[in-house]
N, C-alpha and C positions, 0 to 999 in steps of 0.2 A: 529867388534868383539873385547871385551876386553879383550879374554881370561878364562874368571872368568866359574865355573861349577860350577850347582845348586845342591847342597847336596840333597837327596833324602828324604823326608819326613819320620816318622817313621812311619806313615800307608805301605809308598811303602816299607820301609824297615820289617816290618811284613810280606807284603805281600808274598816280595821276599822269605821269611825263611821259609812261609808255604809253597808256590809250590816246594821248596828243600826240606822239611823235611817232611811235610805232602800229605798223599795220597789225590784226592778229596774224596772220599766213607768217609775217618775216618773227614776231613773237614765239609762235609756236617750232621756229626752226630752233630761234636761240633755246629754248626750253628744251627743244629734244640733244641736243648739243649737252646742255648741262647733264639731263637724264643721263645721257650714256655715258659721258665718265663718269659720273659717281658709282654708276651701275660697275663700270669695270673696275672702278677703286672699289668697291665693296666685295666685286668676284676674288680679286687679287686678293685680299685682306683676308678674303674667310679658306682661304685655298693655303694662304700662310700660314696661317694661324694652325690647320689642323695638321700640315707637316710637319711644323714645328713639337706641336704634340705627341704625333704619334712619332715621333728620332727620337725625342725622350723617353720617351714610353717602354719602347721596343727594340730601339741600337742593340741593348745588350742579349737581346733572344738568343738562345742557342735555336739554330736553323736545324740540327740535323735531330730531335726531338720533340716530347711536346710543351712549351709550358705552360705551367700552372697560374699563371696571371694571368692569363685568359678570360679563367674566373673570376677574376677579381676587376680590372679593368672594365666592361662594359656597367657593371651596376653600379660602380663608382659614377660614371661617366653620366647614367639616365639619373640616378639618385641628384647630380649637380645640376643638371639640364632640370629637375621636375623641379629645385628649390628655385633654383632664378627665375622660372618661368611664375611660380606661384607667388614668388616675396617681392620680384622685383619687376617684373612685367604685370603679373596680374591679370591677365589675360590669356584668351587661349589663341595659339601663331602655329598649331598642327594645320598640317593640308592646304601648306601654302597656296596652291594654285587654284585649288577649291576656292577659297577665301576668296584670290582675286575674281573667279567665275560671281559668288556670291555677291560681293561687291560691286561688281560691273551690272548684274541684273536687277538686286533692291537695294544699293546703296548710294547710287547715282556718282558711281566708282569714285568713292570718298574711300582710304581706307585710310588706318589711326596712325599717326606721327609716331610712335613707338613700333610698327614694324619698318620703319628705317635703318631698324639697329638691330633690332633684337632679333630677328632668326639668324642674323650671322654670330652672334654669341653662342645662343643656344646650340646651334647647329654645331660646331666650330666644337665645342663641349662633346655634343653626342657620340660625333664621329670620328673626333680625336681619339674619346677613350675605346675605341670598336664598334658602337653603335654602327649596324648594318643597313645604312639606309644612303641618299643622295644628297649633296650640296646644293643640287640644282635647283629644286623647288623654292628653297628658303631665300637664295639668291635672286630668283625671279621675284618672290612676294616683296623683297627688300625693294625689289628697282623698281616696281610698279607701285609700291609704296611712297618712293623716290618719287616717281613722275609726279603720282595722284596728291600728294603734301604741295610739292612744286605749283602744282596748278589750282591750287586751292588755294595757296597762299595771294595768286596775282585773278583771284577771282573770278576763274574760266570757268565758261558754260559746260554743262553734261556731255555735250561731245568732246570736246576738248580734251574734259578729263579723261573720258574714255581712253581720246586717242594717247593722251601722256602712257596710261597706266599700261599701253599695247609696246610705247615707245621705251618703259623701264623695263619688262617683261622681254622683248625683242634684244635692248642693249644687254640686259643678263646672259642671257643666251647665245649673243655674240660674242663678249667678253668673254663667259667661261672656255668656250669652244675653240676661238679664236675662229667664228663662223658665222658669219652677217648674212649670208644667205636663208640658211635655216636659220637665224631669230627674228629675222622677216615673216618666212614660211608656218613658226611657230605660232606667234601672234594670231597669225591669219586661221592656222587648223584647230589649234587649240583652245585661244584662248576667243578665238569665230566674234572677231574684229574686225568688221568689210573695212575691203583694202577700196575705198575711195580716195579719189585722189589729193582731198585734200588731208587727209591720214598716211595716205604711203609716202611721202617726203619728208615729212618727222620720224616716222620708222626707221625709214632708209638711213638718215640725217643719223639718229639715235647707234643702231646696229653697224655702222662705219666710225663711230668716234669711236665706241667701246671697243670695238676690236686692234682701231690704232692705240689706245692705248695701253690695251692688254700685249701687242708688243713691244711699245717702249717700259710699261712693268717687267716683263718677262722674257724678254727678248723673242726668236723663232722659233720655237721648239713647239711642237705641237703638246697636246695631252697624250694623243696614244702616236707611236709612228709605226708605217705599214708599208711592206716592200711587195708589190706584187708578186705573185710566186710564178705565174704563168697567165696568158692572155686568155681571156674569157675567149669561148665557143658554143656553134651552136648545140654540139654535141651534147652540154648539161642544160640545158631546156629543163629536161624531167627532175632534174634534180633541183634543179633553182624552183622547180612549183613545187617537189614535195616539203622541200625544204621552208617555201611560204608555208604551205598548210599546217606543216609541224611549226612553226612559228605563232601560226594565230592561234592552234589547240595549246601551246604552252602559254601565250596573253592571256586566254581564257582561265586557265587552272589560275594564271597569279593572279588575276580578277577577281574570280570569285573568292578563292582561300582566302585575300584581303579580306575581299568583304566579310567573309565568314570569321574570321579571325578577329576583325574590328568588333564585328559584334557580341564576341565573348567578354571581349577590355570593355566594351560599355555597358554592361553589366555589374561592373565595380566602377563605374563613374563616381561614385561618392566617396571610394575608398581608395585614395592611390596607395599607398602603402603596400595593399592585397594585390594591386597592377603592376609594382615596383618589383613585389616578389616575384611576382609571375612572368612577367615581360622577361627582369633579368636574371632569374634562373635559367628560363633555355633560351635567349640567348647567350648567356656566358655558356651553356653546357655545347649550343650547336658550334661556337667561336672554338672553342678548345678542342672539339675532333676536328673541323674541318677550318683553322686559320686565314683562307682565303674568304671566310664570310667577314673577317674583321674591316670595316670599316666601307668605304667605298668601292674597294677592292679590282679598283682600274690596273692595280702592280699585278692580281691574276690574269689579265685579259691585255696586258701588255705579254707576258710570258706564251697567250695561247696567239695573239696577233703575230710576234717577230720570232719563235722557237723556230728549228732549224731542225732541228735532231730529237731522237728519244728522249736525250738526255737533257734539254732545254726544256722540255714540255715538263717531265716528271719536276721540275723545279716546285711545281704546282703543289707537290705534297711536301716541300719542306714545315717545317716549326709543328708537323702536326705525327700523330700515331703510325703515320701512314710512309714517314718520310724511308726514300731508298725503296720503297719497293712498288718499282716502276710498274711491273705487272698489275695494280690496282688501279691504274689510272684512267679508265675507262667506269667502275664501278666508284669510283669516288668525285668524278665529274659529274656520274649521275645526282650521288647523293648532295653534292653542291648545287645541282638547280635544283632539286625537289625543295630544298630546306632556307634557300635564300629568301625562299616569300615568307617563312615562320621567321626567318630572325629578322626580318623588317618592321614586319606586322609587331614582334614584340619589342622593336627599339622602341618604335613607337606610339605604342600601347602601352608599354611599361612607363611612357613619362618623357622618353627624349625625342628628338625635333629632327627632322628630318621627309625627304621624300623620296619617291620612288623613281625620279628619272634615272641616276646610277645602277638602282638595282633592276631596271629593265634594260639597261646596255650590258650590265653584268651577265646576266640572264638569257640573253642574245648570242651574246659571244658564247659561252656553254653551249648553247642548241646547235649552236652552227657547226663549231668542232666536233661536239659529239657524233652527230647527224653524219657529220663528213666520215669519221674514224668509222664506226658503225659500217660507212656507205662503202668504203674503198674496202673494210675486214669480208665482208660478204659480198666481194666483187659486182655488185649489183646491176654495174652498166660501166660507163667510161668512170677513168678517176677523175676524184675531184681534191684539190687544193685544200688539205685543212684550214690553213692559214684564210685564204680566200674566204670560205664558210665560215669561221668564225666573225668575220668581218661582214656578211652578209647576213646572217643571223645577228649580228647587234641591229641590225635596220629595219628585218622583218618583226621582231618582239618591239623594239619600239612602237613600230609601226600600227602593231596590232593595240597595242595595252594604252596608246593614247588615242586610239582610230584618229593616225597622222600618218599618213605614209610617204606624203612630201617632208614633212621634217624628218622621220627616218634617212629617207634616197641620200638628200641636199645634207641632214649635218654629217653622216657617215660620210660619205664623198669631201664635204670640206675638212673634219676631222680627222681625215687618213690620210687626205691625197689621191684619194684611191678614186680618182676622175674616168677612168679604162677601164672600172667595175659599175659604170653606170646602167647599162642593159641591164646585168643579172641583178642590181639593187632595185633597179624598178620592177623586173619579175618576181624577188621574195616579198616585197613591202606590199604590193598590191595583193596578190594572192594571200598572204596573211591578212590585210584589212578584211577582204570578202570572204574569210573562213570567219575571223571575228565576228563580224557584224552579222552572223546569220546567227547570233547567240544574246550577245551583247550589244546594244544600240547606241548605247554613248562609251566613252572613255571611264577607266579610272578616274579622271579627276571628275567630268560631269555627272556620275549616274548617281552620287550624293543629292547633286542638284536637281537633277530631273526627276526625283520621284516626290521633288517636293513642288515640282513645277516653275522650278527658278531659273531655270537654264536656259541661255541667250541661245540663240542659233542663227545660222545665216537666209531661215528662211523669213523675210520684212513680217508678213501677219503675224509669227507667232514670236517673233523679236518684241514687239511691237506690247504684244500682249502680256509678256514679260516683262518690263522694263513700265510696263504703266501700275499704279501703288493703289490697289484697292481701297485703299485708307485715305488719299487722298480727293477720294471723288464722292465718298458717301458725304450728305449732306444733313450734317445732325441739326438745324434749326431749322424742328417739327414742333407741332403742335398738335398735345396728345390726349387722347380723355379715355375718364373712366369707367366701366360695365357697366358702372348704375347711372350715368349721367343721363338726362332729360334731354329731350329733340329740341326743345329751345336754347337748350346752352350750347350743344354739339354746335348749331347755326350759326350762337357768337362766335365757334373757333374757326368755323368755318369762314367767315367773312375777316378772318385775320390771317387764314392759312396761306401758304403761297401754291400747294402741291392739291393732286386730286383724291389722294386719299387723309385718311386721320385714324392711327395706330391707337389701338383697346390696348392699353395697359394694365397688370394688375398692381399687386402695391410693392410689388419688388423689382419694378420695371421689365415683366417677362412679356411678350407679344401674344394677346391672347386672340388677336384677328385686326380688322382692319375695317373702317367705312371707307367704301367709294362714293365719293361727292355723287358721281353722275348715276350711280343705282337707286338714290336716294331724291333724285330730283322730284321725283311727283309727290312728297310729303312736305319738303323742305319749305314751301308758299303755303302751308294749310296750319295756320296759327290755332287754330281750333286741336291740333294733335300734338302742340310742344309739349303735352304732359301724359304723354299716353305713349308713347313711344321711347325705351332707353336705348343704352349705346348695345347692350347685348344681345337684344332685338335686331339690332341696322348693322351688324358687323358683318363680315364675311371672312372666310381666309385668304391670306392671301396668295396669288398665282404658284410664288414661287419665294422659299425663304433663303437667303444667302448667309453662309457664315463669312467673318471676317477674315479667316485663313482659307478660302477657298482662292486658287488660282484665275487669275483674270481671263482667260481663254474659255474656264467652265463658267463665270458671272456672262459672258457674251452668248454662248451656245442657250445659258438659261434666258437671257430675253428673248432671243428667236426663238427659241422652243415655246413661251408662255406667251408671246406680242405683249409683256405687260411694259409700261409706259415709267413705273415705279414697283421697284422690288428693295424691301426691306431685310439690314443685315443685322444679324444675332451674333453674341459672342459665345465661349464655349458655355455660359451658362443659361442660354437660351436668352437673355436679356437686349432688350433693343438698342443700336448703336446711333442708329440711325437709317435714314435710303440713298440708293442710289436712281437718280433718274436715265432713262434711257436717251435720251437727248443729250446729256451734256457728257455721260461715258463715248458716245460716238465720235462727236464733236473736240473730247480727246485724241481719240485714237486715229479721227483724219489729219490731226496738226500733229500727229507724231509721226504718220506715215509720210507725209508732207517734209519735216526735219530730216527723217532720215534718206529720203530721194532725194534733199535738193544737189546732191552736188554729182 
């Protein structure tokens, strides 16, 4: 020892200043304050960036044909996006929202200082060059990234962070929108973050700074703008519920074809090159017949929002095979929803970065037009408003494919204006949630996590049970012996042991059973038998064996199921890790139920 003292850093010496001078409550406001502008300077930035790209890109299109760089543009674009992400991130930043659910349930919403940045590159890259996919996810993982660094940095407890990473996640979603309402509502449905009260005023705090700022970035101008065509009535009832149901059977198809489609690309997980090809072969092949798949494709769903006329709507086929021949426009509307879930699935599958928020608004507005065109060509009942339907079909597909049908109602309503279409937004979004959910039980972004049993939810037991770390409660200092051990030595471990049993190992550390202290008491005082008796003899199995990857909801049901006191956990190779005692797992779980009701 030289004697020498390390001067305190000026982070630790801020830190020190705020826990003396500042409350947490007025901390956590400053902190969501910072959250949402960066959230909105990052929405702004990466919304730049990819106009920028694609007026480069595309200025010179001929509109009234197809072209041939169609092809060529999207595999550039994932080919750029799979190099940065592998040489220079390192990491894998797909299914941003995932990530955050993941996160929030065994990361103790820690996520890494590098997605601060990096899915607004990556993205920014994919979608520039056509990549078929959404900004919005990357942006959300960026701000809740934002938050969760934020609050890591000044030391804050596991709620705290929580509440940060709801508070960058809510500002993203505000910002992008220009809609605080729904990034409030968002937080709360999707990323199922109880709104307590001391979490809803950094929220709130966060998704009002973002959005003020995203008009002094950008001034008033909405993302999509919508003139009502005619005042809603009772008379479309029927059509605003068939129009839900068609809504939740179209969530479903993109649901699952995701899923279905994710699990082909992970199959070449070891090889991107063979995903590169395949991803951007039919994407560039679906980009080139139908150019409305390029990119985020909000400039198609502005044309079916504000069209007027035939000849406004047909705008839809320009730069493509299709262009001028207005009479396709019904069959090639189709074939843009069918094909939007293959060119997502293979933006990114094939290696580029991106999510599925856009292409479920995209995908919305399609159903709703079409559904209307369809409704009013076969006079079916009273007419209905294309314009309006397409605007209510972006809310029921959202609605459905994130089972959120208040962020559907609230962002469509703050993102249109469209406040005199609230009845029939709440008749399509609910109706499609309850078509959903009689198939699907979570969300695209959850049912990753749910099958692995990581998924947070708003119900406290099974929150609870979630967010507690099997790994942290097993208690590896045992004391073990061996099959041929003698009943006098088993006694010495005994009177060193702290638990009431003592694990038979063999000589590769595999569990080959178990003594119970208390089955063995009527031998253990009979010194006359320490040498007549081994551990092979005095073992039993025992109750109930846990693996290390089993979810903490089934370690709980197995101690009620067996009453055992101590259950021993295995890894995949049958090997002993250690126990878990029943007393001190409980005694977790009442001081986390306790954490989570105080307020």
């Amino acid at each position: 020892m030289d004697g020498t003292v390390t001067k305190p850093t000026m982070l630790q010496r801020l830190h020190e200043w705020r826990v003396a001078h500042v409350s947490e409550k007025m901390f956590m406001i400053i902190l969501a304050l910072l959250v949402g502008f960066f959230a909105a300077v990052a929405a702004f930035s990466l919304h730049w960036i990819i106009n920028q790209i694609v007026s480069l890109l595309t200025s010179s299109f001929d509109r009234t044909g197809a072209n041939w760089l169609y092809l060529v543009y999207p595999v550039v674009g994932i080919y750029l996006t799979s190099l940065f992400v592998r040489y220079v991130v390192k990491d894998n930043i797909s299914h941003g929202i995932t990530r955050i659910l993941y996160a929030i349930s065994t990361n103790k919403s820690r996520l890494k200082s590098h997605n601060c940045w990096s899915s607004v590159i990556a993205s920014a890259i994919t979608i520039g060059f056509g990549g078929s996919v959404g900004a919005e996810a990357p942006i959300v993982l960026t701000g809740s990234a934002i938050g969760s660094n934020l609050g890591q940095i000044f030391h804050m407890d596991r709620k705290m962070l929580m509440t940060l990473v709801g508070c960058g996640a809510a500002g993203a979603i505000a910002g992008i929108f220009k809609a605080p309402i729904a990034g409030l509502v968002f937080t709360l449905e999707v990323l199922m973050i109880d709104m307590t009260m001391s979490a809803l005023l950094p929220i709130l705090v966060s998704c009002v700074t973002a959005t003020v700022f995203t008009y002094i970035f950008s001034g008033n101008t909405a993302l999509f703008t919508f003139h009502l065509d005619s005042e809603w009535s009772v008379e479309r009832i029927p059509a605003c519920v068939l129009l839900g149901i068609s809504c939740g059977l179209v969530s479903l198809y993109f649901i699952r074809t995701m899923g279905f489609c994710e699990g082909i690309f992970a199959r070449f997980k070891d090889k991107p090159y063979v995903k590169l090809a395949i991803g951007g072969t039919v994407l560039s092949l679906l980009i080139f017949l139908f150019p409305a798949l390029y990119g985020e494709g909000y400039s198609s769903i502005d044309l079916l929002l504000n069209g007027r006329t035939e000849a406004d709507w047909n705008r839809i086929l320009n730069n493509s095979l299709f262009s001028g021949q207005g009479a396709l426009l019904i069959p090639y509307l189709a074939l843009v929803l069918f094909t939007k879930v293959f060119a997502t699935s293979a933006t990114n599958g094939g290696g580029g970065c991106g999510g599925t928020f856009a292409p479920s608004l995209f995908i919305g507005c399609f159903t709703g037009f079409l559904f209307s065109r369809l409704w009013n060509i076969n006079e079916i009942g009273v007419y209905v408003p294309e314009k309006n339907f397409a605007l209510l079909g972006m809310a029921g597909v959202m609605s459905g494919v994130m089972h959120a049908p208040l962020t559907g109602i609230f962002l469509i309503a703050e993102l249109t204006g469209g406040y005199r279409m609230f009845m029939p937004l709440m008749i399509v979004s609910v109706c499609a949630y309850l078509t959903i959910i009689i198939f699907e039980p979570h969300s695209i972004y959850g049912s990753r996590l749910a099958k692995q049993g990581k998924l947070i939810t708003h119900h406290t037991d099974h929150a609870v049970l979630t967010l507690m770390n099997l790994d942290s409660v097993i208690e590896r200092d045992f004391l073990s012996v061996t099959p041929d051990m003698e009943l006098g030595q088993i006694v010495h471990k005994i009177s060193r042991s702290h638990s009431t049993v003592l694990p038979v190992l063999d000589a590769g550390g595999s569990l080959l059973g178990e003594i119970d202290i208390m089955k063995i008491r009527n031998v253990v005082f009979r010194i006359e038998l320490y040498h007549h008796f081994k551990s092979s003899q005095l073992m039993t199995e025992p109750k109930a064996r846990l693996s290390d990857t089993m979810p903490m909801a089934d370690v709980m049901r197995t101690f009620d199921r067996t009453g055992a006191n101590w259950l021993p956990v295995l890894d995949a190779e049958s090997r002993l890790k250690g126990y878990i005692s029943r007393q001190r797992i409980y005694t977790m779980y009442r001081k986390m139920v306790a954490d989570m009701s105080e307020d």
